[in-house]
C-alpha positions in Angstrom: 101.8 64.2 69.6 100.7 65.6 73.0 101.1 61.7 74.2 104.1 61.0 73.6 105.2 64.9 74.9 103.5 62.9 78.1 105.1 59.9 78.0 108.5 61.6 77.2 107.8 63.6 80.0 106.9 60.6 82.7 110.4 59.0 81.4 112.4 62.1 82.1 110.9 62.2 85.6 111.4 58.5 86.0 114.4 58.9 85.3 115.4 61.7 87.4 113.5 60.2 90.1 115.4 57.0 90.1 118.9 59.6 89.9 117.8 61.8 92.8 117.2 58.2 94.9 121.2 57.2 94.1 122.4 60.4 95.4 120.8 60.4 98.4 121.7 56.8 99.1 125.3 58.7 98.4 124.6 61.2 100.4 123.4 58.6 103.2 126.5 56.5 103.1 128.6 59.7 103.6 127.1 60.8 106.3 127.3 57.7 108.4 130.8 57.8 107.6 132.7 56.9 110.8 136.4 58.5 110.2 139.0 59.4 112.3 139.5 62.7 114.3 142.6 62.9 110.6 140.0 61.9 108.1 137.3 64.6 109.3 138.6 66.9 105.7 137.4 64.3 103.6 134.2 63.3 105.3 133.2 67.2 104.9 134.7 67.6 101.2 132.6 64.1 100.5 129.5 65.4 102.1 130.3 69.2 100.7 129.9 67.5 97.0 127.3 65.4 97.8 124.7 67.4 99.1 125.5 70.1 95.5 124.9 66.8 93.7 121.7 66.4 95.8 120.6 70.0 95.2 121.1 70.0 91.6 119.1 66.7 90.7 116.5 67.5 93.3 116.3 70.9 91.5 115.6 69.4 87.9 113.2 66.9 89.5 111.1 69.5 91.3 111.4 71.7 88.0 110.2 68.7 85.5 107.2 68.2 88.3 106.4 71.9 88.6 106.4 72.5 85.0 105.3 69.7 82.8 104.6 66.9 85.0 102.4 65.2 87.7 101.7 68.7 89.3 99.4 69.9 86.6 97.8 66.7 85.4 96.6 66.0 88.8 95.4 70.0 89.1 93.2 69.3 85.6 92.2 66.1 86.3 91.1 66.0 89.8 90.3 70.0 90.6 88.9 68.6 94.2 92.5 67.8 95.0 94.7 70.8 94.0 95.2 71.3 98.3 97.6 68.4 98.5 99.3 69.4 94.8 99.8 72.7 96.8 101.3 71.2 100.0 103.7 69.4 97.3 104.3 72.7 96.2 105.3 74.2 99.3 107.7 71.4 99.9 109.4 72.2 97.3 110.0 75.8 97.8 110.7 74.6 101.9 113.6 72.0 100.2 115.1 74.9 98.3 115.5 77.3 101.4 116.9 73.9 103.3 120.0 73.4 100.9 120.2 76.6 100.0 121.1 77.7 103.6 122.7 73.8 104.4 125.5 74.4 101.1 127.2 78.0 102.3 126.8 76.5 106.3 129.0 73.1 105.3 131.1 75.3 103.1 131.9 77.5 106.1 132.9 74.7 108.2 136.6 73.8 108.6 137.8 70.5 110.0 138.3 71.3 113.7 135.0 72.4 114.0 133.4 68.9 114.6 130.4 69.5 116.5 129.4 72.0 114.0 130.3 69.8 111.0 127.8 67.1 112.9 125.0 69.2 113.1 124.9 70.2 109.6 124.9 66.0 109.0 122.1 66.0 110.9 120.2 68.6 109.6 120.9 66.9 106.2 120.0 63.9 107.6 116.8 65.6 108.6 116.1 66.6 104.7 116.4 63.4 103.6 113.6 62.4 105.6 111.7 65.2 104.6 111.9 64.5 101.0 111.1 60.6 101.2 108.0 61.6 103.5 107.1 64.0 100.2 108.1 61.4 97.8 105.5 59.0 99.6 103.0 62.0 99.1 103.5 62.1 95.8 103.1 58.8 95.1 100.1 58.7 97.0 98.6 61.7 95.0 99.3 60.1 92.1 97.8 56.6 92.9 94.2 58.4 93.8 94.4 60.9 90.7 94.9 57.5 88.6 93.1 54.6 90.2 90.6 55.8 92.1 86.9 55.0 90.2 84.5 57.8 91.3 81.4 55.5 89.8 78.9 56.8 87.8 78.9 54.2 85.3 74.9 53.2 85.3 
């Protein structure tokens, strides 16, 4: 049973995983959005749903990680690399004060405020790079933890 509580888990991961990377494609092609000094209104509402999109998936993903998934398995099976599980950690909790302050920031921008408005985009812009640099990280953790052959056989 434990197994396929594993397996079941990997899949909802997956599966988030491959969610989260749609939104912030989304979230990519809005911000490069080239409108109009008119069209600014829907660029930020666009961008304003978005990035809540963005939080929410990126929540459950860093939830399903934190609680059930790769986090611990790597923390049990490979002791000698908890350090980098940590680091992961703290990206997470650095990703949640990032959107938390980005959402109420956008949401206090109006339309005429346009070099506020592209800051924010860029400091979005900014996490999304931040989270692919942790999503390499992760992968990377995970590829040692479950390919690497420490020997031993005689």
């Amino acid at each position: 049973m434990n197994t396929l509580d594993n397996r079941t888990q990997a899949n909802a991961a997956w599966m988030e995983h491959q969610i989260l990377e749609h939104v912030k494609q989304a979230l990519r092609v809005t911000l490069g959005w080239r409108v109009p000094a008119e069209g600014v209104s829907r660029k930020l509402s666009s961008v304003q749903f978005t990035l809540k999109s963005f939080q929410r998936h990126l929540e459950r993903l860093m939830e399903i990680e934190e609680q059930d998934g790769y986090m611990e398995f790597v923390s049990e099976t490979k002791p000698n690399l908890q350090f980098r599980v940590d680091q992961l950690e703290r990206d997470h909790a650095r990703f949640r004060r990032s959107v938390d302050r980005l959402i109420p920031k956008l949401e206090s921008i109006n339309e005429y405020q346009g070099e506020q408005f592209e800051t924010v985009c860029d400091e979005i812009s900014s996490l999304l790079e931040r989270v692919d640099c942790h999503d390499a990280a992760e992968i990377e953790l995970l590829q040692e933890t479950l390919l690497f052959d420490e020997g031993g056989e005689g």
